[in-house]
C-alpha positions in Angstrom: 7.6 -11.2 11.4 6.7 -11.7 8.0 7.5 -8.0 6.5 11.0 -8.3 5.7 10.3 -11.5 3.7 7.7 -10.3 1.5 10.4 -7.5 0.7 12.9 -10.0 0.2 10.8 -12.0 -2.5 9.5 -8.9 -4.5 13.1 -7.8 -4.4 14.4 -11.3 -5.5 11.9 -11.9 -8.1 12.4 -8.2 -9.8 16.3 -8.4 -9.8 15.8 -11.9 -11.4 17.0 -14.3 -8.0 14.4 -16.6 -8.7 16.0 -19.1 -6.4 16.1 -16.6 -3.7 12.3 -15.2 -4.0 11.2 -19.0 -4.3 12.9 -20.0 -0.9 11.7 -17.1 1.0 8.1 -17.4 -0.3 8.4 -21.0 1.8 9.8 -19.8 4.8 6.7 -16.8 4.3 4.2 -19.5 3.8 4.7 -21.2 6.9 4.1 -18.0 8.7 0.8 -17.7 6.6 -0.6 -20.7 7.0 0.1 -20.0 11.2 -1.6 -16.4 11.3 -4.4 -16.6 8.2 -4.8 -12.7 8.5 -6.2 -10.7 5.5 -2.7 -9.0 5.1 -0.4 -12.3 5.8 -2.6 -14.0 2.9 -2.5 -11.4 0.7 1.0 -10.6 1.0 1.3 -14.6 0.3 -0.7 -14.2 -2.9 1.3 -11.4 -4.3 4.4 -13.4 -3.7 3.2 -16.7 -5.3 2.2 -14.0 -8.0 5.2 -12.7 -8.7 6.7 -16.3 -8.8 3.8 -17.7 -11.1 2.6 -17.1 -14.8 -0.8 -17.1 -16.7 -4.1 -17.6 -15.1 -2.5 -18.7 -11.7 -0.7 -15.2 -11.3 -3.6 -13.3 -12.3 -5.7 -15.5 -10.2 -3.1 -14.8 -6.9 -3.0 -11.4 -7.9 -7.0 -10.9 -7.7 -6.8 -12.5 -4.6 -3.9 -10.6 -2.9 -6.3 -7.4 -4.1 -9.0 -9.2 -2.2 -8.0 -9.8 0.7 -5.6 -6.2 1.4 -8.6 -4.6 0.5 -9.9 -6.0 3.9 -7.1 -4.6 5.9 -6.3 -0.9 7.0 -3.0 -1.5 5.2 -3.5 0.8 1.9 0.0 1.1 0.8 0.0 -3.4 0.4 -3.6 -2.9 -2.0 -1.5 -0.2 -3.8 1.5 -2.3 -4.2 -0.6 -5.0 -5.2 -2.3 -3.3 -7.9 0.7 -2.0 -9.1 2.3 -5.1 -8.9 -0.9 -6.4 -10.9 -0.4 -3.5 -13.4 3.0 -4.6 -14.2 2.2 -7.7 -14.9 -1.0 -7.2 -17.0 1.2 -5.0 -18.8 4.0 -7.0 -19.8 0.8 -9.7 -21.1 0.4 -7.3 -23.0 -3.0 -6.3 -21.9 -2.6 -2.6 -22.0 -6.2 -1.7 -21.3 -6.9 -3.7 -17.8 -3.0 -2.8 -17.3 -4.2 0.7 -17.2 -7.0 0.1 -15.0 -4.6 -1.3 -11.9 -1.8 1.5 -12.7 -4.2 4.5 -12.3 -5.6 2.5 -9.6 -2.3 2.5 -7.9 -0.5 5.6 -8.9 -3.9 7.7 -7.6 -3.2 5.9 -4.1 0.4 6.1 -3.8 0.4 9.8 -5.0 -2.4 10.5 -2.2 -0.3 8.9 0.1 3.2 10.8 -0.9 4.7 7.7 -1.9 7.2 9.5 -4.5 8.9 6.6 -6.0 6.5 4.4 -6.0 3.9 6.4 -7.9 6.6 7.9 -10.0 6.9 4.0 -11.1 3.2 3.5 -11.1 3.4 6.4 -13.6 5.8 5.3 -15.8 3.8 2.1 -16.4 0.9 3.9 -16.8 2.6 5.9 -19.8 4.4 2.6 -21.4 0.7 1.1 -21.5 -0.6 4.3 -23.6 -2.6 6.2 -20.9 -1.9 9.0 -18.3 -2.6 9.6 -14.6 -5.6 11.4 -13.5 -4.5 14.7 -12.1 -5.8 15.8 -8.6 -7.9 18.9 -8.1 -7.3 21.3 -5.2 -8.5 19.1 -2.4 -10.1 20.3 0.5 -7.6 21.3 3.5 -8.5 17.9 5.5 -8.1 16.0 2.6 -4.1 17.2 2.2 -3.4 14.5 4.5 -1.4 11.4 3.2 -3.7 8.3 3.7 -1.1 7.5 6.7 -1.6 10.8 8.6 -5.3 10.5 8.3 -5.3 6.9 9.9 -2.9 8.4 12.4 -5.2 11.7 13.1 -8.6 9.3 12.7 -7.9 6.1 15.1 -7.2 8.3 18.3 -4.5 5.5 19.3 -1.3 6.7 21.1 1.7 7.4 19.8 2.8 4.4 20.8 0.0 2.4 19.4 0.4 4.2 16.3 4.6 2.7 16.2 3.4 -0.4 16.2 0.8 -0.6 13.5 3.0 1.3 10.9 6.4 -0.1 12.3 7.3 3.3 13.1 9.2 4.4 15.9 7.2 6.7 18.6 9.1 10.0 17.7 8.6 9.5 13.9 5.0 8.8 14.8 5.2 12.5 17.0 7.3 13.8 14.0 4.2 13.0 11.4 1.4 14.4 14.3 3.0 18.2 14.1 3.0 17.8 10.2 -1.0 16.7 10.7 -1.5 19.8 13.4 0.2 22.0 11.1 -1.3 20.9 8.0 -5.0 21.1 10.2 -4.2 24.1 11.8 -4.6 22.9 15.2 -1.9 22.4 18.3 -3.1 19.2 20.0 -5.4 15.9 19.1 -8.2 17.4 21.6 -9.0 19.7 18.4 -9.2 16.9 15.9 -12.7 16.3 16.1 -13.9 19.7 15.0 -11.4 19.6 11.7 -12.1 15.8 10.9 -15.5 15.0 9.0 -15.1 12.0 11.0 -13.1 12.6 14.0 -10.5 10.7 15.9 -12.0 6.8 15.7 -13.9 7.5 12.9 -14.4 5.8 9.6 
């Protein structure tokens, strides 16, 4: 499973372990070059990224972007263009900086990812511009971008788990939040709340 090292080298390589990122982004490649899915080679580009400098970190980062963006994985293309942001801002480009930071603070907010778009934002404010601010969004469109995929696919709970590396009950935990939020009592009613329904895109 290739998860825990991808957290391991973005750990490593922001509390300065260079050593520690560099020998887990091996161990990571192996896996990649074994699996060659869209979110196994983009998580392998935005860990050679945040191991390289110049044109070949911009160049992995653009590609990590790439290839997420093919995947149903939207918090790994936010992390990546935050991670991108970052980076683009400490080069000192503060106007393509601000491009990847609204990018990804607009994403993780819609998601309810906190910290991470609290981060997002505080690049965005060190690179002289300021988040977008949502309007009143429509009552469907209060879901986080993980409880629509949950409410859209019409997978089990079980199927659900897997995907997000969630256990069943948090999934069932998440689906009353959805219902509630819908106001519904069961998935037999998402398809008249949904603009797409359950399996929808």
């Amino acid at each position: 499973m290739c998860w825990p090292l991808v957290e391991l080298i973005e750990a490593a390589a922001r509390c300065g372990t260079p050593e520690t990122a560099t020998s887990a982004c091996l161990r990571h490649s192996e896996m990649a070059d074994a699996s060659g899915t869209d979110w196994v080679l983009g998580a392998q580009a935005r860990s050679r990224a945040l191991l390289s400098e110049g044109d070949a970190a911009e160049r992995l980062y653009r590609e990590a972007i790439t290839h997420f963006t093919k995947t149903r994985l939207r918090v790994d293309l936010a992390r990546a263009h935050l991670l991108y942001g970052e980076w683009l801002r400490r080069e000192r480009r503060r106007t393509d900086a601000r491009e990847q930071l609204r990018t990804a603070h607009g994403m993780l907010e819609t998601m309810g990812m906190t910290a991470f778009a609290e981060r997002a934002d505080r690049e965005l404010r060190a690179a002289g511009g300021t988040a977008h601010q949502r309007t009143a969004p429509a009552r469907h469109e209060e879901l986080t971008a993980q409880e629509g995929q949950m409410a859209r696919d019409g997978l089990s709970n079980p199927e659900i788990g897997i995907r997000l590396f969630i256990s069943a009950r948090t999934v069932q935990y998440h689906l009353r939040k959805v219902f509630t939020k819908l106001g519904i009592t069961s998935r037999s009613q998402l398809d008249r709340v949904l603009p797409n329904g359950p399996g929808g895109a």
